[in-house]
PyMOL Python script that loads the backbone (N, CA, C, O; Angstrom):
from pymol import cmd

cmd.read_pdbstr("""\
ATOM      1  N   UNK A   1      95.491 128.819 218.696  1.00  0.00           N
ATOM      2  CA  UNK A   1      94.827 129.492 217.619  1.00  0.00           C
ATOM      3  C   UNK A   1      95.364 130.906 217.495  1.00  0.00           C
ATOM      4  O   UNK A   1      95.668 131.738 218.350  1.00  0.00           O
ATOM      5  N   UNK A   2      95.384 130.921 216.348  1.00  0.00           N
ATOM      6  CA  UNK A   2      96.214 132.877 215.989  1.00  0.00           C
ATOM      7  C   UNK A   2      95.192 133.533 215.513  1.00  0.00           C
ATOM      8  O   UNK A   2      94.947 133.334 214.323  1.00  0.00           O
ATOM      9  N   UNK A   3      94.352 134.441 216.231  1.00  0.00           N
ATOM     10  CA  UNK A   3      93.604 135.349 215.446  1.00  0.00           C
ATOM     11  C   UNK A   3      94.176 136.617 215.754  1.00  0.00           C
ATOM     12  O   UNK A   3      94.838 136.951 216.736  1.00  0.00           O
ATOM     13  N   UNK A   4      93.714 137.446 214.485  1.00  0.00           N
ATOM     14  CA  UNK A   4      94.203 138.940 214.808  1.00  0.00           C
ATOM     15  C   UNK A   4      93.117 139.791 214.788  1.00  0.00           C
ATOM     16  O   UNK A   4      92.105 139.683 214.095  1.00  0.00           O
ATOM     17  N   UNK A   5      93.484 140.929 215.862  1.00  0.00           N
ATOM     18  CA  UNK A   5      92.400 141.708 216.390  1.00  0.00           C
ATOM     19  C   UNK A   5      92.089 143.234 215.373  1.00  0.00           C
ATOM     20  O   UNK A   5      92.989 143.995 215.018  1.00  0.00           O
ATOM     21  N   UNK A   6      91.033 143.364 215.140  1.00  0.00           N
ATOM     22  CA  UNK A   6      91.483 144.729 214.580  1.00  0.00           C
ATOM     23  C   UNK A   6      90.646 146.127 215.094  1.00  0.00           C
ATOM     24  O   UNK A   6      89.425 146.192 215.237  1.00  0.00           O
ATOM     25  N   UNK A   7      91.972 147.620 215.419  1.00  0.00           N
ATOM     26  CA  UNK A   7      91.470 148.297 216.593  1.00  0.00           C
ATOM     27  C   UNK A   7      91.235 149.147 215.858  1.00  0.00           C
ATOM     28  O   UNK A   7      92.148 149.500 215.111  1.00  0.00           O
ATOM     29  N   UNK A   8      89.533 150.022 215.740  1.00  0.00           N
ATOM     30  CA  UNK A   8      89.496 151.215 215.109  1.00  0.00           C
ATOM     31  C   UNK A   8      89.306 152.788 216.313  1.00  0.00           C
ATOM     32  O   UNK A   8      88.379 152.549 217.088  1.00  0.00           O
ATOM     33  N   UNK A   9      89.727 153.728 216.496  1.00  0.00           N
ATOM     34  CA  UNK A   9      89.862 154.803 217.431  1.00  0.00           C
ATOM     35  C   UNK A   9      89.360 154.007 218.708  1.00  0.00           C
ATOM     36  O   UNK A   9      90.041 152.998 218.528  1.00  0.00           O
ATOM     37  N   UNK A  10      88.849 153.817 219.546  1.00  0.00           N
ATOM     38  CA  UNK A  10      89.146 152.992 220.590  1.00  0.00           C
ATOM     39  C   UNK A  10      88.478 151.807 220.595  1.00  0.00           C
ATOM     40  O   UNK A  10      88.427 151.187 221.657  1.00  0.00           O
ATOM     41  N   UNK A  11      87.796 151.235 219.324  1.00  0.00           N
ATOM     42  CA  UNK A  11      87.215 149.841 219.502  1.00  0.00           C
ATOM     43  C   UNK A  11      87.562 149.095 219.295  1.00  0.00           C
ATOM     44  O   UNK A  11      88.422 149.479 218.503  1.00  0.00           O
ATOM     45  N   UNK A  12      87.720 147.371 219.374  1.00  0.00           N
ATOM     46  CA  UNK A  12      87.709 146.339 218.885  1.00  0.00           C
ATOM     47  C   UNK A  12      86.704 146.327 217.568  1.00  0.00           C
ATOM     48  O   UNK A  12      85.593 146.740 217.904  1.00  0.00           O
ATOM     49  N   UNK A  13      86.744 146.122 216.756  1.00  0.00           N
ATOM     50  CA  UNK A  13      86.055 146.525 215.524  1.00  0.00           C
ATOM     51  C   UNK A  13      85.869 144.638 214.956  1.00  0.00           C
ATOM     52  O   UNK A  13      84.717 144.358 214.623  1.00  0.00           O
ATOM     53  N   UNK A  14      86.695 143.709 214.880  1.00  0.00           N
ATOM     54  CA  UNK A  14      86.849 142.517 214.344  1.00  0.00           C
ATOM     55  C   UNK A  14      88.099 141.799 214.988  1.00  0.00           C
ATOM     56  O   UNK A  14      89.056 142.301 215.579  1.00  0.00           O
ATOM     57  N   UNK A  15      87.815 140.479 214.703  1.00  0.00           N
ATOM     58  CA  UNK A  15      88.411 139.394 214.923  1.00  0.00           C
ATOM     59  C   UNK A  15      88.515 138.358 214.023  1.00  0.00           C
ATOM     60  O   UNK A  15      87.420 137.839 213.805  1.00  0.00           O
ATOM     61  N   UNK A  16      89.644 137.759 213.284  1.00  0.00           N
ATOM     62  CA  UNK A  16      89.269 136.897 212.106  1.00  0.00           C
ATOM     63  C   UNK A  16      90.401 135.602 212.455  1.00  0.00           C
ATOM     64  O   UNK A  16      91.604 135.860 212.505  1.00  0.00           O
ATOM     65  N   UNK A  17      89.906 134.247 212.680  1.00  0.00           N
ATOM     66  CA  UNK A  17      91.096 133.448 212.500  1.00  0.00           C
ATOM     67  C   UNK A  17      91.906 133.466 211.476  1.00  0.00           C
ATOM     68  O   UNK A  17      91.490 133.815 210.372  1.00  0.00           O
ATOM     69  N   UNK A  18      93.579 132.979 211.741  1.00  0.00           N
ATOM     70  CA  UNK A  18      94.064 133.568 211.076  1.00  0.00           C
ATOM     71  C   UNK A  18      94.315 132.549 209.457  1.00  0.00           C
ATOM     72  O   UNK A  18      94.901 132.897 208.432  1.00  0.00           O
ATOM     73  N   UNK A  19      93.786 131.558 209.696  1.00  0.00           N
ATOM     74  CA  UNK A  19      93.899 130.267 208.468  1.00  0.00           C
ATOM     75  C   UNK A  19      92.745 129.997 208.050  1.00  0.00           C
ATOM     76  O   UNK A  19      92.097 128.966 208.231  1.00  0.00           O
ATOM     77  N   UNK A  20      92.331 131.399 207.194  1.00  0.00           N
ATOM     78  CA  UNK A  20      90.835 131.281 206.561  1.00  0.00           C
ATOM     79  C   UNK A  20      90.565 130.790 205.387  1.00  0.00           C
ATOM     80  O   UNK A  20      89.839 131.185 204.475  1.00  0.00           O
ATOM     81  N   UNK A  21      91.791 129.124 205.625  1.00  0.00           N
ATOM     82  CA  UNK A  21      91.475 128.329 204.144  1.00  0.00           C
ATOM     83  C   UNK A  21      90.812 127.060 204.400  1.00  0.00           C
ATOM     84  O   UNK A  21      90.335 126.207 203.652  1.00  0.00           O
ATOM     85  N   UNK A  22      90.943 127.204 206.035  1.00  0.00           N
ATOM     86  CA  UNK A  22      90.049 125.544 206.863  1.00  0.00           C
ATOM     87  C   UNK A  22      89.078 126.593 207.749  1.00  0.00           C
ATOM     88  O   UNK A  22      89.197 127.793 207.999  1.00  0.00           O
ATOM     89  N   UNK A  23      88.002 125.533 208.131  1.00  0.00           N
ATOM     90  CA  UNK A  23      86.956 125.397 209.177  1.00  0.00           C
ATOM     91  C   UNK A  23      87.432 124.833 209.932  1.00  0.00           C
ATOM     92  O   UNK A  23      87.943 123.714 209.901  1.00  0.00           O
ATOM     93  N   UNK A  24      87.251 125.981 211.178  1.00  0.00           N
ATOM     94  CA  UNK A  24      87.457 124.652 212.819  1.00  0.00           C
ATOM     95  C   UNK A  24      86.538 124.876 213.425  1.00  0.00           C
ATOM     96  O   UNK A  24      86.090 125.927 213.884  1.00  0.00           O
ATOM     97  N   UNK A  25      86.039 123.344 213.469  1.00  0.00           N
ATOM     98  CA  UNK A  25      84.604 123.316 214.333  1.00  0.00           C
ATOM     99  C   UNK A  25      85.142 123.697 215.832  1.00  0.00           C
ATOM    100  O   UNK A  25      84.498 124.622 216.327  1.00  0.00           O
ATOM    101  N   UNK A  26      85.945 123.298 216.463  1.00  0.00           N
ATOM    102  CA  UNK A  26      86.050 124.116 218.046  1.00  0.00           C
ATOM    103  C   UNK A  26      86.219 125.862 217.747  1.00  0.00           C
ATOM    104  O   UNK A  26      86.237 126.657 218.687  1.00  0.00           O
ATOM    105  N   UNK A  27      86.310 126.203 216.619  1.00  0.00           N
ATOM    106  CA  UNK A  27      86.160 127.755 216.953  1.00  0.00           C
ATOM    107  C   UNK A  27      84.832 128.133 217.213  1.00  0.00           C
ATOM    108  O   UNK A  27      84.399 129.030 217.936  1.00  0.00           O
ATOM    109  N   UNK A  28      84.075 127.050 216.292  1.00  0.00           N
ATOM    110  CA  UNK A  28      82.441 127.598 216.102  1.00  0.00           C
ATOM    111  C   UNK A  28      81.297 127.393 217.595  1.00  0.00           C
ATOM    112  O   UNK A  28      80.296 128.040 217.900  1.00  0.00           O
ATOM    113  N   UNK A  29      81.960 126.238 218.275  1.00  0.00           N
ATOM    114  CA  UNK A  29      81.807 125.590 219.680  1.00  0.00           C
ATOM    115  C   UNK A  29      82.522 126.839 220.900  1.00  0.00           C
ATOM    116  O   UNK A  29      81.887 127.393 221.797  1.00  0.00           O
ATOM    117  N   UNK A  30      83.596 126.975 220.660  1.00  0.00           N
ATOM    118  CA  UNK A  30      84.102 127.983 221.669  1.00  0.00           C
ATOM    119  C   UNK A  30      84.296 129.476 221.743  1.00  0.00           C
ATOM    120  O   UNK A  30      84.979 130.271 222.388  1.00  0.00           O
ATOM    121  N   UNK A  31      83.329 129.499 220.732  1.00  0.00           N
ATOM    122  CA  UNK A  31      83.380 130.948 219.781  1.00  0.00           C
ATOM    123  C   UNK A  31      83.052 132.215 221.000  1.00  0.00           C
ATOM    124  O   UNK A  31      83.707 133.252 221.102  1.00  0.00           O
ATOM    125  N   UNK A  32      82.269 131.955 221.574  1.00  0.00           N
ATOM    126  CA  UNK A  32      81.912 133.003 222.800  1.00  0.00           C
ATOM    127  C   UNK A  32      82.685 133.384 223.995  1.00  0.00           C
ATOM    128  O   UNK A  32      82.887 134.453 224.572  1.00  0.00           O
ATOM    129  N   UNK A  33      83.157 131.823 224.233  1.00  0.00           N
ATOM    130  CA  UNK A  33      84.520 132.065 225.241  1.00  0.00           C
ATOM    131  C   UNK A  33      85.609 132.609 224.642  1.00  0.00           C
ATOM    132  O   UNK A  33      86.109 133.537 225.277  1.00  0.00           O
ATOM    133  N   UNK A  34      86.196 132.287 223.492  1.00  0.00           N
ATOM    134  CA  UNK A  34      87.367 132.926 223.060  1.00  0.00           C
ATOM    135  C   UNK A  34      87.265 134.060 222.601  1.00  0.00           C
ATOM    136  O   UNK A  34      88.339 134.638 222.434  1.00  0.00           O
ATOM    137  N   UNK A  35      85.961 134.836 222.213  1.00  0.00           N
ATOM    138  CA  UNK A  35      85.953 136.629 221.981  1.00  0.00           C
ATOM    139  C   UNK A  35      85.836 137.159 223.443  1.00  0.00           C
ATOM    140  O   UNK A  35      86.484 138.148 223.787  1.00  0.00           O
ATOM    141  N   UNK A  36      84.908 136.420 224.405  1.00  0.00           N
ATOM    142  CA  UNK A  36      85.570 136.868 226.350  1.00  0.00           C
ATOM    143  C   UNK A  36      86.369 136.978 226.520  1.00  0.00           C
ATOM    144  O   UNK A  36      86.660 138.065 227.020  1.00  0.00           O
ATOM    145  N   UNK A  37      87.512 135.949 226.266  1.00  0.00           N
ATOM    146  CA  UNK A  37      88.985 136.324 226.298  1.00  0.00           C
ATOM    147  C   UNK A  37      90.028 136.927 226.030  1.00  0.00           C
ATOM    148  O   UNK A  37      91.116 137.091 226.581  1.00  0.00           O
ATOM    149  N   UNK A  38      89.346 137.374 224.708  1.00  0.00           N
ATOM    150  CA  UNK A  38      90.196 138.497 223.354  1.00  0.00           C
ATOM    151  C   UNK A  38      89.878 139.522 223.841  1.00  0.00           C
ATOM    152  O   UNK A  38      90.760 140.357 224.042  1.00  0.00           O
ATOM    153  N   UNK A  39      88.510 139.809 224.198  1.00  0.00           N
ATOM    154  CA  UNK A  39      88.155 141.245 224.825  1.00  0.00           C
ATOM    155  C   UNK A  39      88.555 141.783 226.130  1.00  0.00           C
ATOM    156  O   UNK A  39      88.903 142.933 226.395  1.00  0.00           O
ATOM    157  N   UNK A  40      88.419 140.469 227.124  1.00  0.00           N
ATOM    158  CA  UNK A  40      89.157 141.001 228.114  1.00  0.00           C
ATOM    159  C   UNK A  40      90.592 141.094 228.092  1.00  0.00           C
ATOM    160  O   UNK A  40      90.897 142.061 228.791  1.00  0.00           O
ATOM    161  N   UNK A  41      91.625 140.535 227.610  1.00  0.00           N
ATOM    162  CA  UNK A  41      92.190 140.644 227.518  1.00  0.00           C
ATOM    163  C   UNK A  41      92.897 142.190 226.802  1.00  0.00           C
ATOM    164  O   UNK A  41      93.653 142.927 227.434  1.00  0.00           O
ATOM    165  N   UNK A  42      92.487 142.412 225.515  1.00  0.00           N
ATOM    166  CA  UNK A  42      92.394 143.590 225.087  1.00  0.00           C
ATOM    167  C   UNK A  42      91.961 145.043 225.985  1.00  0.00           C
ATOM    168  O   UNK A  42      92.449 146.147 225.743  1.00  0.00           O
ATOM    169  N   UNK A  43      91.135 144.820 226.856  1.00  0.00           N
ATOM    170  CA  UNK A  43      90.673 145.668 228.058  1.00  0.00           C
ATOM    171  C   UNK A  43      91.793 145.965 229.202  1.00  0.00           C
ATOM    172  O   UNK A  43      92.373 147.012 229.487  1.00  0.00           O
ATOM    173  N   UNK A  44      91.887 144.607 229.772  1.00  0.00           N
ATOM    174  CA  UNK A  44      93.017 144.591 230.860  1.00  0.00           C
ATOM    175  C   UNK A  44      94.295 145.222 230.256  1.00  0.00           C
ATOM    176  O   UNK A  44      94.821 146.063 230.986  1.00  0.00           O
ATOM    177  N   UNK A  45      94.904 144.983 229.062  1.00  0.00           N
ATOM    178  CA  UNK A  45      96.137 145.045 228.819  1.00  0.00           C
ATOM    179  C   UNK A  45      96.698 145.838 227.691  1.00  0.00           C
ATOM    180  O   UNK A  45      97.842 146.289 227.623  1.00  0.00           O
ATOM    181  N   UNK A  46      95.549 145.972 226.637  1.00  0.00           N
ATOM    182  CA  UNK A  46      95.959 146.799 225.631  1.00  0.00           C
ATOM    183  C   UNK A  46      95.652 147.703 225.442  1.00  0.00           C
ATOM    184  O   UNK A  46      96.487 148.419 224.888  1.00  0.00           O
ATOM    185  N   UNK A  47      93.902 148.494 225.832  1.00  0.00           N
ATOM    186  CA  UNK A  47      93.388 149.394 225.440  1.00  0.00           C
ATOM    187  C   UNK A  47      93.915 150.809 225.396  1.00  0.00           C
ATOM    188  O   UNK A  47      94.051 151.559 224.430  1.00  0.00           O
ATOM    189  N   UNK A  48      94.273 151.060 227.140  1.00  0.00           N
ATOM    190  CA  UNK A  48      94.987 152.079 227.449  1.00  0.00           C
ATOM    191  C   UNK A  48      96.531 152.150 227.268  1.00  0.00           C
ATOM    192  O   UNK A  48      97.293 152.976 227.770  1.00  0.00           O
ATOM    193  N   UNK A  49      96.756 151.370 226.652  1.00  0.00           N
ATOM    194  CA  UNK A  49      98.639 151.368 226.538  1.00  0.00           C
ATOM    195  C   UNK A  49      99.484 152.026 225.419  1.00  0.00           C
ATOM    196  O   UNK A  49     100.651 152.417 225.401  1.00  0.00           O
ATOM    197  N   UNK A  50      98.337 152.013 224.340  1.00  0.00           N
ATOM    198  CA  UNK A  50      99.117 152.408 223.133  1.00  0.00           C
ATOM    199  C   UNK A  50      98.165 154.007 222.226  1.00  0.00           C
ATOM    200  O   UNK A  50      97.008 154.350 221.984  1.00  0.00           O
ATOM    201  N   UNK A  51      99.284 154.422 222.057  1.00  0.00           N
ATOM    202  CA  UNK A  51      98.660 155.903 221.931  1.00  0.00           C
ATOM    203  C   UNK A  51      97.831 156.092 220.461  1.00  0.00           C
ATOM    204  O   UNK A  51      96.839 156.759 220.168  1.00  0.00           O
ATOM    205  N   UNK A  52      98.799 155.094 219.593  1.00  0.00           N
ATOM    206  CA  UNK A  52      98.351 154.817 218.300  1.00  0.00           C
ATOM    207  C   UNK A  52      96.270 154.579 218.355  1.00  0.00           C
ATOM    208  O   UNK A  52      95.808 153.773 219.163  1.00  0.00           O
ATOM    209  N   UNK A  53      95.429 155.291 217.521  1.00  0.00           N
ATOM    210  CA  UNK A  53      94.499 154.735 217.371  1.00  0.00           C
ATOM    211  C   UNK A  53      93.880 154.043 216.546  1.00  0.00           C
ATOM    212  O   UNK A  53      92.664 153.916 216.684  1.00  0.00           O
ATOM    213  N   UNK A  54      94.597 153.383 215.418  1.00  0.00           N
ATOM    214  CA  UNK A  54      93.940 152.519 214.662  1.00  0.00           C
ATOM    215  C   UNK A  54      95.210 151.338 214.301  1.00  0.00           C
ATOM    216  O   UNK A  54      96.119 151.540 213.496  1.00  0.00           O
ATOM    217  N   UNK A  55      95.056 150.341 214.940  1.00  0.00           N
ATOM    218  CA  UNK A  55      96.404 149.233 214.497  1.00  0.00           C
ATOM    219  C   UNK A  55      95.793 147.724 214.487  1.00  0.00           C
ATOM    220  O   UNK A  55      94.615 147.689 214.841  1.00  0.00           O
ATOM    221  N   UNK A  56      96.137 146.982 214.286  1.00  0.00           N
ATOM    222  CA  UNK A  56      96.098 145.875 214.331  1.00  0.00           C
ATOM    223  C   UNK A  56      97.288 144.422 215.619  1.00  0.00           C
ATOM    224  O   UNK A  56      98.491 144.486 215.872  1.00  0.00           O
ATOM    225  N   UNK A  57      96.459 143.565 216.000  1.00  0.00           N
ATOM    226  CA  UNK A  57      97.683 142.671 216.515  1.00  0.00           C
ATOM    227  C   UNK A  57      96.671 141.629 216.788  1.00  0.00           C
ATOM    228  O   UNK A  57      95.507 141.521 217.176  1.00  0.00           O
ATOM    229  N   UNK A  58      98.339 140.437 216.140  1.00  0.00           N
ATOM    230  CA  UNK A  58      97.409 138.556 216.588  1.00  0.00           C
ATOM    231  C   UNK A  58      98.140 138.568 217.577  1.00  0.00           C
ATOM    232  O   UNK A  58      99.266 139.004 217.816  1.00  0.00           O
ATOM    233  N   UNK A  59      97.007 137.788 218.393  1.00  0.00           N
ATOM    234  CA  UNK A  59      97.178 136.971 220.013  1.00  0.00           C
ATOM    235  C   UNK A  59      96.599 135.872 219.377  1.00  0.00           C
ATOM    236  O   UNK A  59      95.769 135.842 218.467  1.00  0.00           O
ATOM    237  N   UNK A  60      97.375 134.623 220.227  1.00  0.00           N
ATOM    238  CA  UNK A  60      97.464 133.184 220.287  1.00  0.00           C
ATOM    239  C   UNK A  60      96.713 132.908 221.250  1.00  0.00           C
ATOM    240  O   UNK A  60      97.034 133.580 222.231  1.00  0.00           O
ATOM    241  N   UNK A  61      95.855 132.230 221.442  1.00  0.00           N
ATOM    242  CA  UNK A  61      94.899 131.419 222.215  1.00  0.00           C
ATOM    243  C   UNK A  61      95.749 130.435 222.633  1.00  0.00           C
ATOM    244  O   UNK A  61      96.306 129.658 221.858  1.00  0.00           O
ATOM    245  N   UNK A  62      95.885 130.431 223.916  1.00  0.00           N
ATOM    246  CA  UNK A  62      96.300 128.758 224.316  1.00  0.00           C
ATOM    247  C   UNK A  62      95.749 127.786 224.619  1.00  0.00           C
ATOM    248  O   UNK A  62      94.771 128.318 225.144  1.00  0.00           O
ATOM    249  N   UNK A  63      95.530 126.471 224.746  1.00  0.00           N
ATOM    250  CA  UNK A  63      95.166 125.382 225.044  1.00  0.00           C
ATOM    251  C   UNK A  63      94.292 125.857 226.709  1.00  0.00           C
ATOM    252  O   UNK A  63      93.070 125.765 226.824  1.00  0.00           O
ATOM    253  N   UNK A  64      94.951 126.208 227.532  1.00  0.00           N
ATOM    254  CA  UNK A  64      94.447 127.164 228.585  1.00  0.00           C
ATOM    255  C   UNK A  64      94.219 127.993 228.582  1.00  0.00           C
ATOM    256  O   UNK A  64      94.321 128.662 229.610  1.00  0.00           O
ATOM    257  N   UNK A  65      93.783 128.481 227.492  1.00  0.00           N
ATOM    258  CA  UNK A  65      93.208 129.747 227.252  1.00  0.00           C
ATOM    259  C   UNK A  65      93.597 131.086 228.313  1.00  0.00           C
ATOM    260  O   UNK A  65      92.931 131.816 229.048  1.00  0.00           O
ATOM    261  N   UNK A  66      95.080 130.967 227.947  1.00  0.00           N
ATOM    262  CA  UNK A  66      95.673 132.210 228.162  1.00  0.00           C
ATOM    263  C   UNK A  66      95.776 133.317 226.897  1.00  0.00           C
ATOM    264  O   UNK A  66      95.270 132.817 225.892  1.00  0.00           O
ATOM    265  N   UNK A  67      96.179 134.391 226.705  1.00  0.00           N
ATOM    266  CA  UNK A  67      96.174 134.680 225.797  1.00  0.00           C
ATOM    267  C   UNK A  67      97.605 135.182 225.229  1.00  0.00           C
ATOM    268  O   UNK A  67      98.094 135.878 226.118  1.00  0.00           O
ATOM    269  N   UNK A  68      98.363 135.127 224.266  1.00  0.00           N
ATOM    270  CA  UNK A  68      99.742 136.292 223.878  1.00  0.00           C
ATOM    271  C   UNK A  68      99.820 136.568 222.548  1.00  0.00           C
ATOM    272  O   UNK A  68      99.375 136.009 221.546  1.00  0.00           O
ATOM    273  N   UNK A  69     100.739 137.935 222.816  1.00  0.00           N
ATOM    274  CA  UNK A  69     100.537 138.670 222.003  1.00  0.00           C
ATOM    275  C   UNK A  69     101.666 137.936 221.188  1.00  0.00           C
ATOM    276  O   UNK A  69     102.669 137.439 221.701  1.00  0.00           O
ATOM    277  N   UNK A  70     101.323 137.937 219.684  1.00  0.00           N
ATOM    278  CA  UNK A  70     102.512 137.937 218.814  1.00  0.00           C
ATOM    279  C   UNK A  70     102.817 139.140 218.204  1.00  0.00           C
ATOM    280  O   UNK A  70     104.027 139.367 218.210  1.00  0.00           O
ATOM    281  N   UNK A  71     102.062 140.076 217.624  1.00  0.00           N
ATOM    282  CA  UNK A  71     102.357 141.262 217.343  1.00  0.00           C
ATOM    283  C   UNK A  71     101.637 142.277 216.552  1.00  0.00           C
ATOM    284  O   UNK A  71     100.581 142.039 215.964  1.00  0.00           O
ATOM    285  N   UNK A  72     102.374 143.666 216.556  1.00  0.00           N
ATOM    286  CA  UNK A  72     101.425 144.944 216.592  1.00  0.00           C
ATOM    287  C   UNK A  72     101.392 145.258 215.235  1.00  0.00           C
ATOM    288  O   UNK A  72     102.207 144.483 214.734  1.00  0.00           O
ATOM    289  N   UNK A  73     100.934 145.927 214.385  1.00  0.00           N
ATOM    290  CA  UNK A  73     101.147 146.489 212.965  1.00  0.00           C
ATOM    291  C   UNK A  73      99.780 147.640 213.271  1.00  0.00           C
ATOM    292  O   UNK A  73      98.773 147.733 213.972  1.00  0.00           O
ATOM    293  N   UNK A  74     100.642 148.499 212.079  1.00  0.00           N
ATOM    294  CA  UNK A  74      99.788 149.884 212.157  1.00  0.00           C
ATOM    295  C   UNK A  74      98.714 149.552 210.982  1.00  0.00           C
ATOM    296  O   UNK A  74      99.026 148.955 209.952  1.00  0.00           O
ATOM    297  N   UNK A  75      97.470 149.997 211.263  1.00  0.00           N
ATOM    298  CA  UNK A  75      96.143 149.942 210.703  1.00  0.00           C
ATOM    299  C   UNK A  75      96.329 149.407 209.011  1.00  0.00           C
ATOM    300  O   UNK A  75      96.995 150.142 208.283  1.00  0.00           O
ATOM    301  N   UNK A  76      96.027 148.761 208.712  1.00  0.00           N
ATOM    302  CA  UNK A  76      95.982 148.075 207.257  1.00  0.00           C
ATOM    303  C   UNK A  76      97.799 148.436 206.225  1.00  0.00           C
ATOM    304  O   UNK A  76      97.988 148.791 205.061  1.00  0.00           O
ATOM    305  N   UNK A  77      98.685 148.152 207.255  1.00  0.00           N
ATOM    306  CA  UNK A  77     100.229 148.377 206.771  1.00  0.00           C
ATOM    307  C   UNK A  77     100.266 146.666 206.172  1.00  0.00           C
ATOM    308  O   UNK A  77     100.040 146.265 205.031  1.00  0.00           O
ATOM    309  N   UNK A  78     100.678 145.801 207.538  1.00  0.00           N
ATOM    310  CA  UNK A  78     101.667 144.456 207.005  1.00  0.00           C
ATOM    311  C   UNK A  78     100.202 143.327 207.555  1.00  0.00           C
ATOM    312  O   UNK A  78     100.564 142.252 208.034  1.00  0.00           O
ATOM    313  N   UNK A  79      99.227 143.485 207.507  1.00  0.00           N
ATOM    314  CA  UNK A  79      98.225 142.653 208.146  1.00  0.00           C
ATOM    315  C   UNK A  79      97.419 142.986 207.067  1.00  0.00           C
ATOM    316  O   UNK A  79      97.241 144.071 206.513  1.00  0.00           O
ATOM    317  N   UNK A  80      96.767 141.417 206.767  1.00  0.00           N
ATOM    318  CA  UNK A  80      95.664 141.537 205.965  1.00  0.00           C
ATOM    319  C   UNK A  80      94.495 141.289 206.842  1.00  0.00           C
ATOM    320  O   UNK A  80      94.494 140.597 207.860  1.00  0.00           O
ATOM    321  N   UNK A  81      93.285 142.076 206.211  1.00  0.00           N
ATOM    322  CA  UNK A  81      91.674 141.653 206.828  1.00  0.00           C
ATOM    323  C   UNK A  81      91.071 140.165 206.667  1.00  0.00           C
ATOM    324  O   UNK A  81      89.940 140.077 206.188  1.00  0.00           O
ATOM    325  N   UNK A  82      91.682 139.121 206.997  1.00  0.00           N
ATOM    326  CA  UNK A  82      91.714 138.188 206.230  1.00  0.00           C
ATOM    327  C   UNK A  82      90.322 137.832 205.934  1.00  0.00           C
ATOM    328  O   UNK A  82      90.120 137.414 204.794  1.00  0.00           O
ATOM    329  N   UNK A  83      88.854 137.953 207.108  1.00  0.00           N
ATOM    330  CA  UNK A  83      87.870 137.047 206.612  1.00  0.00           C
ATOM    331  C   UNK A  83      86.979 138.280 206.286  1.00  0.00           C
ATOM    332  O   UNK A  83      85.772 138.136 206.092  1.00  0.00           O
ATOM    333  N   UNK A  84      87.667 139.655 206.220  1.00  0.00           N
ATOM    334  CA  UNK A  84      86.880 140.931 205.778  1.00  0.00           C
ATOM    335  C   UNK A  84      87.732 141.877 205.007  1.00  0.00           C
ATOM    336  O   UNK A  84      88.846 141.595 204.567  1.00  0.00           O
ATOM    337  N   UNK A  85      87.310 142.674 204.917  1.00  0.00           N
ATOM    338  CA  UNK A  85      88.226 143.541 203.859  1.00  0.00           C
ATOM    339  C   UNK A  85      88.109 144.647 204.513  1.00  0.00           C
ATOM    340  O   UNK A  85      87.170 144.586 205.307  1.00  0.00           O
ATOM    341  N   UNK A  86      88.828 145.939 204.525  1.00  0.00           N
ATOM    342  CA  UNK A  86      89.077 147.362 205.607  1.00  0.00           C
ATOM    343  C   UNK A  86      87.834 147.768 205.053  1.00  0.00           C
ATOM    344  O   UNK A  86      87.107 147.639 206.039  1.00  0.00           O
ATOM    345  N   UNK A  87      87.167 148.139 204.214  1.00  0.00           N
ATOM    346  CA  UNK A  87      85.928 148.900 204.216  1.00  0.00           C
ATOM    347  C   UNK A  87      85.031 148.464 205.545  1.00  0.00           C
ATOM    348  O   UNK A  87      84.411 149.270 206.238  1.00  0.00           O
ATOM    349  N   UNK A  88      85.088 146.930 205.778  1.00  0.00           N
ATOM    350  CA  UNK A  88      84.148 146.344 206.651  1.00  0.00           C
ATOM    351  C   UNK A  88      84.399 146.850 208.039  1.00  0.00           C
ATOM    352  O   UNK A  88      83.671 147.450 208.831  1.00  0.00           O
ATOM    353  N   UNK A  89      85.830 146.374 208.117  1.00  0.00           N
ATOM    354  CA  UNK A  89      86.337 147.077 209.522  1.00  0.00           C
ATOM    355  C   UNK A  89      86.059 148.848 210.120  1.00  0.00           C
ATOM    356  O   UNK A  89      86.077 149.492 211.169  1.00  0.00           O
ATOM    357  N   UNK A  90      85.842 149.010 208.826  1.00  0.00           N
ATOM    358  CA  UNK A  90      85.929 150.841 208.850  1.00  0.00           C
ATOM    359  C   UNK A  90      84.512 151.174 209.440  1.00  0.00           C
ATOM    360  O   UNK A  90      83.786 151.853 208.713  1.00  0.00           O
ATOM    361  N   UNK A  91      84.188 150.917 210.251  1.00  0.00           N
ATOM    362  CA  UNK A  91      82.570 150.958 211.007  1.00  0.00           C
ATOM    363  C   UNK A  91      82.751 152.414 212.428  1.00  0.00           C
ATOM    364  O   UNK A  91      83.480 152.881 213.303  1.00  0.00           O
ATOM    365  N   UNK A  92      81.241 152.550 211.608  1.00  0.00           N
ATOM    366  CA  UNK A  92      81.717 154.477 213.132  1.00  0.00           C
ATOM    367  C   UNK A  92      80.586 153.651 214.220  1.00  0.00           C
ATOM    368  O   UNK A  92      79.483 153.147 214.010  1.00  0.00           O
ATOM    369  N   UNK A  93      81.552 153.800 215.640  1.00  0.00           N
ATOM    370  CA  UNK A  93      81.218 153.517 216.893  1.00  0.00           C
ATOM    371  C   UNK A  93      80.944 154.930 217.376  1.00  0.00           C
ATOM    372  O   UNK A  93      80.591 155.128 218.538  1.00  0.00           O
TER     373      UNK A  93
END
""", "prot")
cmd.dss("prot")
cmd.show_as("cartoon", "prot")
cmd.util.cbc("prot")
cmd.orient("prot")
């Protein structure tokens, strides 16, 4: 599964699968484990790494629910909000 994450000054702000023209019932079933995973993952590996504070990047879910990165884009450049629009994302933490 490809969802992309979206980071506002140091939060996780959203998460949207990335083929928001079908329903997948295992997202709606595994929905809690796979934002555990996005988040930790995002924690362990991304939070502190990048100096940039507002960007975007999809990670792939694996079958073993590992996680990888496919890639980074700067805050509403080459990534769309797909199941929200940036006003939504634009939330003060």
């Amino acid at each position: 599964m490809e969802n992309p994450l979206f980071r506002m000054g140091s939060n996780l702000v959203g998460t949207s699968q990335h083929d928001v023209t079908t329903f997948y019932q295992v997202l709606l079933e595994k929905k809690s484990n796979i934002e555990w995973l996005m988040r930790q993952f995002y924690e362990d590996h991304v939070r502190l790494k990048f100096e940039s504070g507002n960007y975007t990047f999809d990670v792939y879910v694996t079958k073993d629910e590992r996680i990888k990165v496919l890639d980074f884009n700067p805050w509403g450049a080459f990534s769309l909000p797909l199941l929200f629009n940036w006003e939504e994302l634009r939330v003060e933490h």
